[in-house]
PyMOL commands that place a pseudoatom at each C-alpha (Angstrom):
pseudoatom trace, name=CA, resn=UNK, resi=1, chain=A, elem=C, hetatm=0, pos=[-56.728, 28.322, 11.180]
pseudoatom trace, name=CA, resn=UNK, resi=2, chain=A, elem=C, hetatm=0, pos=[-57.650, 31.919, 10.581]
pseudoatom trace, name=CA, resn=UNK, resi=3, chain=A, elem=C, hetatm=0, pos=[-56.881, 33.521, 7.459]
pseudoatom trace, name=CA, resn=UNK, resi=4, chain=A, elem=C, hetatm=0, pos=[-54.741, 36.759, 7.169]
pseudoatom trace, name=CA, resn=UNK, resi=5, chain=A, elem=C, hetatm=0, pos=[-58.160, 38.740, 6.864]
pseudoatom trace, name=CA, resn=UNK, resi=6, chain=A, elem=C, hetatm=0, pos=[-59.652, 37.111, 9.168]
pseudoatom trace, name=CA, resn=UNK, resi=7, chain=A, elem=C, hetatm=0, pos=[-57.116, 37.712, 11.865]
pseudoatom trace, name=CA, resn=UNK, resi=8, chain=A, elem=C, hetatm=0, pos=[-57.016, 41.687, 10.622]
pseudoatom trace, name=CA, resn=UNK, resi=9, chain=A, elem=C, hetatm=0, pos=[-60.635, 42.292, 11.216]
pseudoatom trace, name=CA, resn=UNK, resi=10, chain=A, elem=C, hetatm=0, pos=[-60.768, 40.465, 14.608]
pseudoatom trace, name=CA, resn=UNK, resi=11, chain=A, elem=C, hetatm=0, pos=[-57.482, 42.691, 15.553]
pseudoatom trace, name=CA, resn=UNK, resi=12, chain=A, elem=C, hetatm=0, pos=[-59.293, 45.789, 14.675]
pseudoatom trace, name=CA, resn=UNK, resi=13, chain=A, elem=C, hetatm=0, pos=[-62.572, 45.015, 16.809]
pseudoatom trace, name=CA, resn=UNK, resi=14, chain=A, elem=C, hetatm=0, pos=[-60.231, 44.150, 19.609]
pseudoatom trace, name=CA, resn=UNK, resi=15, chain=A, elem=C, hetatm=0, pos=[-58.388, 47.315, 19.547]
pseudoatom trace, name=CA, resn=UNK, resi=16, chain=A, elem=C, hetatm=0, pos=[-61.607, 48.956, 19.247]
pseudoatom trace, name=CA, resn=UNK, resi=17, chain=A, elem=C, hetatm=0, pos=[-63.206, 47.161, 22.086]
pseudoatom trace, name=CA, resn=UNK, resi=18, chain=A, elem=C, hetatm=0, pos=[-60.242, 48.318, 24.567]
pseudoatom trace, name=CA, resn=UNK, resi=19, chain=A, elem=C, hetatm=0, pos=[-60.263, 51.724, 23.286]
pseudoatom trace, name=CA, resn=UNK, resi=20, chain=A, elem=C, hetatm=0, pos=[-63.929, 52.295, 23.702]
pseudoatom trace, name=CA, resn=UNK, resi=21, chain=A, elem=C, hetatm=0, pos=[-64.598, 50.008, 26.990]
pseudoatom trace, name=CA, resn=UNK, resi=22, chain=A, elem=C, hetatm=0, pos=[-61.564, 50.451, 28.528]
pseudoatom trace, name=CA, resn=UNK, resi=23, chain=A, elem=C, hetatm=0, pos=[-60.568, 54.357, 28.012]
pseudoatom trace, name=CA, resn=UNK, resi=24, chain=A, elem=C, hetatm=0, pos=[-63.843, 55.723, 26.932]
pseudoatom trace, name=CA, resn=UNK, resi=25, chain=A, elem=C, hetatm=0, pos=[-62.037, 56.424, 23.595]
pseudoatom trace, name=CA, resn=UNK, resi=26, chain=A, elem=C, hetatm=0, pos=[-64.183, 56.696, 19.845]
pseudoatom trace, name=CA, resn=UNK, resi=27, chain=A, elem=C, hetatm=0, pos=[-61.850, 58.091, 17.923]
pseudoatom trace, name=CA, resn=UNK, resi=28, chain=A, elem=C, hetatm=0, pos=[-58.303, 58.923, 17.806]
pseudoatom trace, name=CA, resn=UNK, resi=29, chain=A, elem=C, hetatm=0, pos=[-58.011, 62.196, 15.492]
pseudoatom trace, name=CA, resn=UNK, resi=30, chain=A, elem=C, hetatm=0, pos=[-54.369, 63.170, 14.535]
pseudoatom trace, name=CA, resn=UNK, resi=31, chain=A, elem=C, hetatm=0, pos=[-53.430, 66.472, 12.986]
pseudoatom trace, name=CA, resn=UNK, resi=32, chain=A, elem=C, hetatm=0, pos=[-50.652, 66.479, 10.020]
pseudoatom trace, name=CA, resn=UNK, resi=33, chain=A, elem=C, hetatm=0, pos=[-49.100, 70.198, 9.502]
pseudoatom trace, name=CA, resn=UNK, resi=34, chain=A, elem=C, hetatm=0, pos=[-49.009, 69.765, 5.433]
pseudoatom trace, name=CA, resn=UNK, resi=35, chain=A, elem=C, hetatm=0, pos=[-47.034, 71.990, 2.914]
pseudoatom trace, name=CA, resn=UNK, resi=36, chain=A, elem=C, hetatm=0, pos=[-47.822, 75.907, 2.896]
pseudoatom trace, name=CA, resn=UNK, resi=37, chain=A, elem=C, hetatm=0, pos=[-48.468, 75.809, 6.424]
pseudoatom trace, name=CA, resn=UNK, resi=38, chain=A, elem=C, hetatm=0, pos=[-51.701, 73.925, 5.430]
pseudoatom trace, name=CA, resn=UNK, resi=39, chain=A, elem=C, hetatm=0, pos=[-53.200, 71.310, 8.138]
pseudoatom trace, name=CA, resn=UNK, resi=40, chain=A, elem=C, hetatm=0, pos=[-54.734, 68.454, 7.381]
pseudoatom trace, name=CA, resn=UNK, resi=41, chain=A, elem=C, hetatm=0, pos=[-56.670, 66.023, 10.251]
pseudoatom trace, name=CA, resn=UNK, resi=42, chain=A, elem=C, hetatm=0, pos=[-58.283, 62.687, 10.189]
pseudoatom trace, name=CA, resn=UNK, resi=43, chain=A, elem=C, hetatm=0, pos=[-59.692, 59.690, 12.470]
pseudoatom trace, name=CA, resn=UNK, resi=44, chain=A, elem=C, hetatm=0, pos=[-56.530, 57.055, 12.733]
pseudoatom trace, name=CA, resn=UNK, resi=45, chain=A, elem=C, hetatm=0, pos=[-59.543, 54.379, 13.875]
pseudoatom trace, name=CA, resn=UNK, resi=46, chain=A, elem=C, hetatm=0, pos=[-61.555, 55.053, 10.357]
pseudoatom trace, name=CA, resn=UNK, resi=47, chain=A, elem=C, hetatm=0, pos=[-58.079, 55.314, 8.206]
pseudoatom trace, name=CA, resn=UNK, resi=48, chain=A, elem=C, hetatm=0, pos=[-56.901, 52.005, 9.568]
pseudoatom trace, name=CA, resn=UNK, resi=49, chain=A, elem=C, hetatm=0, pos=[-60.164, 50.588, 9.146]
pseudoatom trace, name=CA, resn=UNK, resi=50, chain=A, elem=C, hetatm=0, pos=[-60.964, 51.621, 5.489]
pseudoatom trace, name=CA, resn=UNK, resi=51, chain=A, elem=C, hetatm=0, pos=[-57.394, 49.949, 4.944]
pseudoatom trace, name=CA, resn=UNK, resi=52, chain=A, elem=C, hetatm=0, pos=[-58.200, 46.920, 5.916]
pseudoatom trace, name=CA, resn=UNK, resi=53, chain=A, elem=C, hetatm=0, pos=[-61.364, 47.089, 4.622]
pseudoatom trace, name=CA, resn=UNK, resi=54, chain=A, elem=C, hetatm=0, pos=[-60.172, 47.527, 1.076]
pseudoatom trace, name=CA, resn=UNK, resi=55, chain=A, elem=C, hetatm=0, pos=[-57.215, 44.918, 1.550]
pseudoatom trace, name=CA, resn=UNK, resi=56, chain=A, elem=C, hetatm=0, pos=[-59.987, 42.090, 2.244]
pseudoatom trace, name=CA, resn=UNK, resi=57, chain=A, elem=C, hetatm=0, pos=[-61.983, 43.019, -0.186]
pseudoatom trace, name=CA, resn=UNK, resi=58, chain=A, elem=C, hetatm=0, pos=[-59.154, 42.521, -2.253]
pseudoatom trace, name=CA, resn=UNK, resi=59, chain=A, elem=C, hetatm=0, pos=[-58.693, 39.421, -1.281]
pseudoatom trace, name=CA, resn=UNK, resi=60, chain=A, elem=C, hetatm=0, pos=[-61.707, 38.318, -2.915]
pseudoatom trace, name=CA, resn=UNK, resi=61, chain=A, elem=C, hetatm=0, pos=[-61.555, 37.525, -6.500]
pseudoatom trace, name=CA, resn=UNK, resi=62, chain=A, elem=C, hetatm=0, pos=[-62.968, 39.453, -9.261]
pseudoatom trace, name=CA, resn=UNK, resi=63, chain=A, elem=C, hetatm=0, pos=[-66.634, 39.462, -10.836]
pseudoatom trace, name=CA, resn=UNK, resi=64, chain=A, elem=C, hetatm=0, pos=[-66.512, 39.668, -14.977]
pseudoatom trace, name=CA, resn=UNK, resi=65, chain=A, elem=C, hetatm=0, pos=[-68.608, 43.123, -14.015]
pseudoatom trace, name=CA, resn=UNK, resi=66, chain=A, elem=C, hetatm=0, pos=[-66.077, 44.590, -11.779]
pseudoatom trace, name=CA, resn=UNK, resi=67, chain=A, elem=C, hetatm=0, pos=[-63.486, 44.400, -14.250]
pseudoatom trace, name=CA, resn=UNK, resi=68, chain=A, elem=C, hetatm=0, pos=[-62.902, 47.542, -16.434]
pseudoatom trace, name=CA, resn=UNK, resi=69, chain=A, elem=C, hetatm=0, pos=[-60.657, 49.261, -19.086]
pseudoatom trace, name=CA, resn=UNK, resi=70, chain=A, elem=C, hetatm=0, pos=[-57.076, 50.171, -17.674]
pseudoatom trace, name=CA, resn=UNK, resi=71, chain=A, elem=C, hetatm=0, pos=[-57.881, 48.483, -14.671]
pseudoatom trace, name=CA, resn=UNK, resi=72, chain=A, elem=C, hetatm=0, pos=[-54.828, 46.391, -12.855]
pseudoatom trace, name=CA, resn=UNK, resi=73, chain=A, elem=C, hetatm=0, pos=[-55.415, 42.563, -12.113]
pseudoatom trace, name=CA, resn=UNK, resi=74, chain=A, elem=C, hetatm=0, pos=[-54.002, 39.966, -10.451]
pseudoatom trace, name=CA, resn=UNK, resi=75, chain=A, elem=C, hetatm=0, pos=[-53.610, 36.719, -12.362]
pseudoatom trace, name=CA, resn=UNK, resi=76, chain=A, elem=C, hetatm=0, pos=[-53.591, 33.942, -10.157]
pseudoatom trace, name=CA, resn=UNK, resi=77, chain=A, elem=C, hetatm=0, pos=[-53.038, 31.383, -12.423]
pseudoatom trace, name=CA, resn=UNK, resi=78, chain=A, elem=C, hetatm=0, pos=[-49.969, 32.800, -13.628]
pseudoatom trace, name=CA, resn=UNK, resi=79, chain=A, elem=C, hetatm=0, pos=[-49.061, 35.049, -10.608]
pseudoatom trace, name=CA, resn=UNK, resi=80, chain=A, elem=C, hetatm=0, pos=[-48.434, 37.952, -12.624]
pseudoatom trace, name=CA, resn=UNK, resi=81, chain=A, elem=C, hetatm=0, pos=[-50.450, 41.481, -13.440]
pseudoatom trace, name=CA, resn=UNK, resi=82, chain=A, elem=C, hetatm=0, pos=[-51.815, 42.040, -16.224]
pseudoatom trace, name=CA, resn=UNK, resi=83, chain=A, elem=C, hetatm=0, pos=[-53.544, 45.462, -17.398]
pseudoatom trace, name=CA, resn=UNK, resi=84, chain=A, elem=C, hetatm=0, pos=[-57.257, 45.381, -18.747]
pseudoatom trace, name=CA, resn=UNK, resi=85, chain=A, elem=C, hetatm=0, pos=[-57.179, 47.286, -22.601]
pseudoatom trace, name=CA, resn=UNK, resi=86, chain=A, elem=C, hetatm=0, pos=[-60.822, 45.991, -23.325]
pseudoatom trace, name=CA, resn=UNK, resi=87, chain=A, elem=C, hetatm=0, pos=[-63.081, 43.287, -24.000]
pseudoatom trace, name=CA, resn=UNK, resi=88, chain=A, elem=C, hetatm=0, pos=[-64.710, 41.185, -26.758]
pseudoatom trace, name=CA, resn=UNK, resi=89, chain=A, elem=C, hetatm=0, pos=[-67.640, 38.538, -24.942]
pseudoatom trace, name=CA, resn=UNK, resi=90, chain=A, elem=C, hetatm=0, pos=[-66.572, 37.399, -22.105]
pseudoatom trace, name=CA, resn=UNK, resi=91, chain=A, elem=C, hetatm=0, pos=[-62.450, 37.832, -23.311]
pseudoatom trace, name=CA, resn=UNK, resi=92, chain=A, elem=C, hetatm=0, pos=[-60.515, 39.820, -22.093]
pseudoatom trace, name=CA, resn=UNK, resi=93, chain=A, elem=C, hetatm=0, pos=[-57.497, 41.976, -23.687]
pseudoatom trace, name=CA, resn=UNK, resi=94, chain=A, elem=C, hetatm=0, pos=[-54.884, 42.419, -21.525]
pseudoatom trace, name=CA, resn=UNK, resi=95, chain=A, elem=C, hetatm=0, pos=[-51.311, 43.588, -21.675]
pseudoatom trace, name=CA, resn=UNK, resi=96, chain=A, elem=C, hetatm=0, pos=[-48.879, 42.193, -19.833]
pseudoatom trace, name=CA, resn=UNK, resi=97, chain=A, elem=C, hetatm=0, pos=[-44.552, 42.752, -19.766]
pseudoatom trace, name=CA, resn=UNK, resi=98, chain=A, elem=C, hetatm=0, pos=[-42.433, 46.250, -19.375]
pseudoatom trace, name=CA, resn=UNK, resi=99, chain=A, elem=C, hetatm=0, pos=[-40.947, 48.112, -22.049]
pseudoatom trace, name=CA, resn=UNK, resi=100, chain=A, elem=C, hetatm=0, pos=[-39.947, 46.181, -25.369]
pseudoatom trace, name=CA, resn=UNK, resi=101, chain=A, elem=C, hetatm=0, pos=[-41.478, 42.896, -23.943]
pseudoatom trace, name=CA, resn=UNK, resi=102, chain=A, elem=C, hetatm=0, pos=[-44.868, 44.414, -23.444]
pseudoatom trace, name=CA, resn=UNK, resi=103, chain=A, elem=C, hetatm=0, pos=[-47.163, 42.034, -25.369]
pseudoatom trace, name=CA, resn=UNK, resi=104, chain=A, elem=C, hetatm=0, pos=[-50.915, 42.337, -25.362]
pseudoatom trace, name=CA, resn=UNK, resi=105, chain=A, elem=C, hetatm=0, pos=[-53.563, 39.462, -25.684]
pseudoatom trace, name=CA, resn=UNK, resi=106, chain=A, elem=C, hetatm=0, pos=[-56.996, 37.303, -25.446]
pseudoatom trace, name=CA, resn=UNK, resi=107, chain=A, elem=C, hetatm=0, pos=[-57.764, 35.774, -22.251]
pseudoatom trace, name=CA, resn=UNK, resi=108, chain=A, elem=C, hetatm=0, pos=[-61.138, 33.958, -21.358]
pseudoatom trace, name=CA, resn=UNK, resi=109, chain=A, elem=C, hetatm=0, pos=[-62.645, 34.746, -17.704]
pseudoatom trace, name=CA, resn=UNK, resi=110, chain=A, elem=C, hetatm=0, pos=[-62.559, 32.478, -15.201]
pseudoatom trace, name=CA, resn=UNK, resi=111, chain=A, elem=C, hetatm=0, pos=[-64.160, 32.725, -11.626]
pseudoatom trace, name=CA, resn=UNK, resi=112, chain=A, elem=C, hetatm=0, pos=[-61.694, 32.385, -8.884]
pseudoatom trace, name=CA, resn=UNK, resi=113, chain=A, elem=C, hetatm=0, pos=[-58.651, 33.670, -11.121]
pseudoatom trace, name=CA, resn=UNK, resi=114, chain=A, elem=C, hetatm=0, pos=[-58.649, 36.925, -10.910]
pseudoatom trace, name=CA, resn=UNK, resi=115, chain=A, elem=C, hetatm=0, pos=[-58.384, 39.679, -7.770]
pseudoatom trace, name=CA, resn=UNK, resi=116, chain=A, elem=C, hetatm=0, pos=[-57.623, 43.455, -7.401]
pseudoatom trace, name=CA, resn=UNK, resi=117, chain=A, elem=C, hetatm=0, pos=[-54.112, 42.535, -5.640]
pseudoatom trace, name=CA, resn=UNK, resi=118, chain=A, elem=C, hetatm=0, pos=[-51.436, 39.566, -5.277]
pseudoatom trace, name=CA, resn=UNK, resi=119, chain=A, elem=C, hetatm=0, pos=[-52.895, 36.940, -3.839]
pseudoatom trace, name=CA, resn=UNK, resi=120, chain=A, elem=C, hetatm=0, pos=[-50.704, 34.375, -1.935]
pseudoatom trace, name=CA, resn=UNK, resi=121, chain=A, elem=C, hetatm=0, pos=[-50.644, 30.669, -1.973]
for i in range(1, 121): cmd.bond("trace and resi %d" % i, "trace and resi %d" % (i + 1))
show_as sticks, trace
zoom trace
């Protein structure tokens, strides 16, 4: 069975095949009038594919080096996010909760267990 990533990036090249074989198309440029009468235009082909890009990429979990302060994580092991405040070794301080819950502490890293979005299981 193909995984959600999998199945984006194979839908992408399809659409991309038809466009380009089929129609003779590259690129799809759009053109968004803006505030101020300021314009603004980009490829919808590159947008769509940097998307998708960075959502698999997500999907992968996180290095100890790609993890910095203030950065947002995904916990896997207790499907929650926790924020990044530092590190001591290979802990890391993280702060977790809203408001008057918000508690801050120690975690050890562990390969698999972390990613840069929710992961679902």
């Amino acid at each position: 069975m193909l995984s959600k990533e999998e199945k984006l990036i194979r839908s992408l090249s399809a659409i991309k095949q038809v466009l380009s074989a089929d129609l003779g198309v590259e690129y799809i440029r759009i053109e968004v009038e803006l505030e101020d009468n300021l314009k603004e235009s980009f490829n919808c082909i590159e947008e769509i594919e940097k998307h998708i890009v960075n959502y698999v990429n997500g999907s992968q979990p996180l290095k100890f080096e790609e993890l910095h302060k203030d950065m947002w994580i995904w916990d896997k092991q207790y499907k929650s996010f926790l924020k990044v405040i530092g590190f001591y070794g290979f802990d890391i301080h993280v702060k977790s909760g809203v408001g008057i819950y918000e508690y801050d502490y120690y975690i050890k890293f562990e390969k698999n267990r972390f990613y840069a979005r929710q992961i679902e299981e």
